[in-house]
N, C-alpha and C positions, 0 to 999 in steps of 0.2 A: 504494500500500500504506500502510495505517496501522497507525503507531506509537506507542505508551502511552510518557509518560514523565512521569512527578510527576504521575500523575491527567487528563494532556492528550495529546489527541490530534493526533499531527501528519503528513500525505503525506508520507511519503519520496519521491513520485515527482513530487515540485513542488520541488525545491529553489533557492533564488534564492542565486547563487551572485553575493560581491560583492569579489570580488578582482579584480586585476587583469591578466591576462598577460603574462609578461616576453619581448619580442621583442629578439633581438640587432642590433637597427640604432638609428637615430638617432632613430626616433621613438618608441622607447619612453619610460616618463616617468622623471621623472632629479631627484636633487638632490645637494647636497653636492660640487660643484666637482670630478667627476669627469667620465670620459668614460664612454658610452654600453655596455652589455652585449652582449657578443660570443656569438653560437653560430659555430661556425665547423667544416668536418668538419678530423679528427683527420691532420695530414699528415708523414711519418715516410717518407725518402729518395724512392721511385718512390710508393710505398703515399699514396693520397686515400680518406679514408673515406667516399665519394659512391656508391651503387650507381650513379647515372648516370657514373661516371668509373672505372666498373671492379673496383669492391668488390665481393665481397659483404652488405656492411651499410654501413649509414649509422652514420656513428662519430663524433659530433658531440663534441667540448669545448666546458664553455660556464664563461663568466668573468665575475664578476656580485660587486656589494655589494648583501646583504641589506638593507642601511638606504636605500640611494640607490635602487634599482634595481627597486620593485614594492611590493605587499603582502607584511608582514613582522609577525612578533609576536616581540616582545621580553621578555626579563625583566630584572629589577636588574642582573644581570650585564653589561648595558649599561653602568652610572656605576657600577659598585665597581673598588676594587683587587683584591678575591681571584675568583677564575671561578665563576663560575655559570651553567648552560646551561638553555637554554628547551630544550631536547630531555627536562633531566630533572625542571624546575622544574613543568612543566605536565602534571602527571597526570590529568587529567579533560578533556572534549573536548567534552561538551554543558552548555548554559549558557540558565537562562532570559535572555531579552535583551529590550531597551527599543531600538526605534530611533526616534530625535528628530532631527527638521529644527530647523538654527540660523541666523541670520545672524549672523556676526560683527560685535560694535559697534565704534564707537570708539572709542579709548585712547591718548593722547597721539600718534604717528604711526605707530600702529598698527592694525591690526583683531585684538580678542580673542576669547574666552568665558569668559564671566564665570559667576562663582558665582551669581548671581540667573538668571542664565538658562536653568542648571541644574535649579534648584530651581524654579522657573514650568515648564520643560519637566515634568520627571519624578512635582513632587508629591511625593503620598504613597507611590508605587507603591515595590514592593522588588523589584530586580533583581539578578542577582549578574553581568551585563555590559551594559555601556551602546553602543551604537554610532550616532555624529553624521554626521550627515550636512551637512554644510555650503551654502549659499546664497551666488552661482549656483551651481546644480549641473551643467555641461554636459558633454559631451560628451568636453571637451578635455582633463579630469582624467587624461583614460588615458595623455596623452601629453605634459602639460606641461612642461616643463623649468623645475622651480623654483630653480636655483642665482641667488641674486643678489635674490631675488624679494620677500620678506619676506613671506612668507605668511600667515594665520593662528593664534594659537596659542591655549592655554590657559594661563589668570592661574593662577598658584600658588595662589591661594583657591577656584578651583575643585576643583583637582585636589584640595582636602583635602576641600572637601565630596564629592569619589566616594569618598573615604577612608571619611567617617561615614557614607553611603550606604550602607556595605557592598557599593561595584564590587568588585570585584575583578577584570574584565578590560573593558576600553575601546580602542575600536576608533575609527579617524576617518580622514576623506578628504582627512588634508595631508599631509605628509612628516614632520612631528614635533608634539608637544604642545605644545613651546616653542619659542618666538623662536628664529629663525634663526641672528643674531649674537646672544649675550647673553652673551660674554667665559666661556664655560662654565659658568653658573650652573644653568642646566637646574632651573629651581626647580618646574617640574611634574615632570619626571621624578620628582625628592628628593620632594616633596611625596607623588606614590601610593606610591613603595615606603618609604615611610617611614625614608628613610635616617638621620634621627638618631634611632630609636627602634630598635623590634625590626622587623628587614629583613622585608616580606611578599610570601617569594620564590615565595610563589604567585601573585602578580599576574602580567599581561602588559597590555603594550601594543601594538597593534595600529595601526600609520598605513600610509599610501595603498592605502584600501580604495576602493570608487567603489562608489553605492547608484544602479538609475536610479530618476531619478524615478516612475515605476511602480511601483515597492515604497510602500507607504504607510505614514506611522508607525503603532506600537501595538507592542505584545509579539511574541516570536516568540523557538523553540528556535534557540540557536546552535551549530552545531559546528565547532569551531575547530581546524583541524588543521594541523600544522605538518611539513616535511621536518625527517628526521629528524639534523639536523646538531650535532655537540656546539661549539653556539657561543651566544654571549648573543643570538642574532634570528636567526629562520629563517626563508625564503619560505615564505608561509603560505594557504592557502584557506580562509576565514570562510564557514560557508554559512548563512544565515538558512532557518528552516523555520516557514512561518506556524501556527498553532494554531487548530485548526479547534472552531468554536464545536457 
């Protein structure tokens, strides 16, 4: 079925869907020095919430961090002192989008993204969400355990050029935008939502999403949707919808 939206047309019944799955055991992917997200059924004296154990329903509890434990969009309310929730901060849910393949360079004993590589990716183009895709891109994303790992980030001089870009929602396939350790500076995070100016509590950030390689770069409708949890980062489904010429 097609869909009209800002003059483009796009398949609803193609959507490429680039989240991730949160499974309750050890191989799901993980960051931030915790342990592993739990489904587990609901068990309360004799009562297993198992139809195979005598239920009538399956009653699973499931115990999970937003940030460590899958695809998540966040907003300010991430690095401020007063609350802010991505449940009420993100009122809108489709987004024209840019997605770009990057390699991370080097940078003293790091791998970053840089503000030139940015700007060689995107050009002239005006998007109002960007989503990276990062180099290698395999497999293992879905299930890596980055605690410890030093992954990927984004330099604070990027993060300002998505600022003048006019991003407003940026989406990527590591566990954060910034350095792992960096003694809480989180200078990308400060950098998009412009925390020493006027806060732009409409932005979000979007990390470990996983693109396959089979999606190709160019443009495409985003719909970005989030559980509806009153918290600063909610497990989130990103769906790319290509735009049919």
């Amino acid at each position: 079925m097609l869909a009209k939206i800002k003059n483009d047309f796009i398949d609803l019944s193609k959507p490429l869907d680039i989240s991730i799955p949160m499974r309750g055991d050890s191989s799901n992917v993980n960051a931030w020095y915790i342990g592993h997200p739990k489904i587990e059924a609901h068990t309360e004296g004799d009562f297993v919430g198992k139809v195979s154990e005598g239920a009538s329903t399956n009653f699973n509890t499931i115990s999970f961090n937003p940030h460590a434990h899958g695809t998540h969009t966040e907003c300010v309310g991430h690095i401020t002192e007063d609350f802010h929730s991505i449940n009420q901060n993100l009122k809108q849910y489709f987004f024209k989008a840019e997605l770009i393949t990057l390699a991370p360079e080097k940078y003293q004993d790091d791998f970053v993204i840089s503000r030139k590589q940015l700007q060689y990716a995107l050009g002239n183009r005006k998007r109002e969400a960007l989503v990276i895709r990062t180099l290698p891109n395999t497999r293992d994303k879905l299930t890596r355990q980055y605690s410890n790992a030093n992954p990927p980030y984004l330099l604070e001089e990027a993060a300002e050029f998505l600022v003048a870009k006019g991003i407003d929602h940026v989406l990527i396939d590591l566990p954060s935008v910034d350095k792992e350790k960096d003694a809480g500076a989180l200078l990308a995070h400060n950098a998009f939502w412009n925390t020493k100016g006027v806060l732009r509590k409409h932005a979000t950030i979007t990390e470990f999403i996983y693109v396959p390689n089979a999606v190709k770069d160019g443009k495409y409708f985003l719909n970005l949707q989030v559980a509806p949890f009153e918290n600063d980062a909610s497990p989130s489904r990103p769906v790319l919808y290509k735009i049919e010429d």
